[in-house]
N, C-alpha and C positions, 0 to 999 in steps of 0.2 A: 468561532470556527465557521470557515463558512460552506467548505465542501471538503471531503477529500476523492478523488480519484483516481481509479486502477485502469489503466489501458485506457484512459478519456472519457468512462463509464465513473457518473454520480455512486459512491454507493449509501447514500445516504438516501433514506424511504419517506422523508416529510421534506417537504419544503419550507425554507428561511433558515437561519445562524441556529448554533447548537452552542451553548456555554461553555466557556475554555474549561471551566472548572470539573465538567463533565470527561475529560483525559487526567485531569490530574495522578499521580503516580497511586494515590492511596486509592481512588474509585476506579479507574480504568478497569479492571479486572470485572467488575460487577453489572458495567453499563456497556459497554464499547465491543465489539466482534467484526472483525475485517473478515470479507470474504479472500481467499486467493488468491497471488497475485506470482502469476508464472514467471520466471529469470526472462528479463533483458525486460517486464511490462514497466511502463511508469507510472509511480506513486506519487501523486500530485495532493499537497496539502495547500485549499486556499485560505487565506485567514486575515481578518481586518484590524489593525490598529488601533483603539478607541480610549489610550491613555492621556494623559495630559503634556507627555515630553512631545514638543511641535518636533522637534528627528526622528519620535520612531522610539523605538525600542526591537533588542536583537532580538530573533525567534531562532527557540532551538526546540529541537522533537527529534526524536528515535523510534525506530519500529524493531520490535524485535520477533523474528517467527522461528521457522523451522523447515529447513527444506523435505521438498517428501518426493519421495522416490517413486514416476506412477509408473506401474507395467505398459509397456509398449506393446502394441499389436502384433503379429508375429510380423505383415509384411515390414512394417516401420522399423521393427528390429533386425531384419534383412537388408535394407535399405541402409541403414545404420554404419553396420558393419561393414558393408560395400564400400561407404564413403569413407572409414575411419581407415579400410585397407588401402583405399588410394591416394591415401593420404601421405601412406608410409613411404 
């Protein structure tokens, strides 16, 4: 693994490759903590190849979170509603 990226931001805290094996389904839980990552950001996963098939090999990954509901300011929930009415 060589980065992953939220909104074009590293959030990895060392620099150079992290071991794939370090996501694995059975450790992720122990090692691994994503910061936030707000609706419409991009979650960009870089990652290198290092097997012996000369095509590659497919990568597959899933993320699984939880959306969270944050309280809006009063004027942004003013704002809100303004735009949600002119919409109608």
């Amino acid at each position: 693994m060589n980065d992953i990226k939220i909104a074009s931001k590293s959030i990895f805290l060392q620099s150079g490759d992290i071991p794939g094996d370090m996501f694995a389904t059975k450790s992720v839980d122990m090692f691994v903590s994503f910061r936030q990552a707000a609706p419409g950001q991009d979650v960009v996963v870089v990652v290198t190849y290092i097997g012996m098939n000369k095509e590659g090999c497919p990568f597959f990954a899933s993320m699984v979170g939880a959306s969270v509901k944050v309280k809006l300011p009063r004027q942004r929930r003013r704002a809100k509603k303004l735009i949600e009415a002119a919409a109608v």
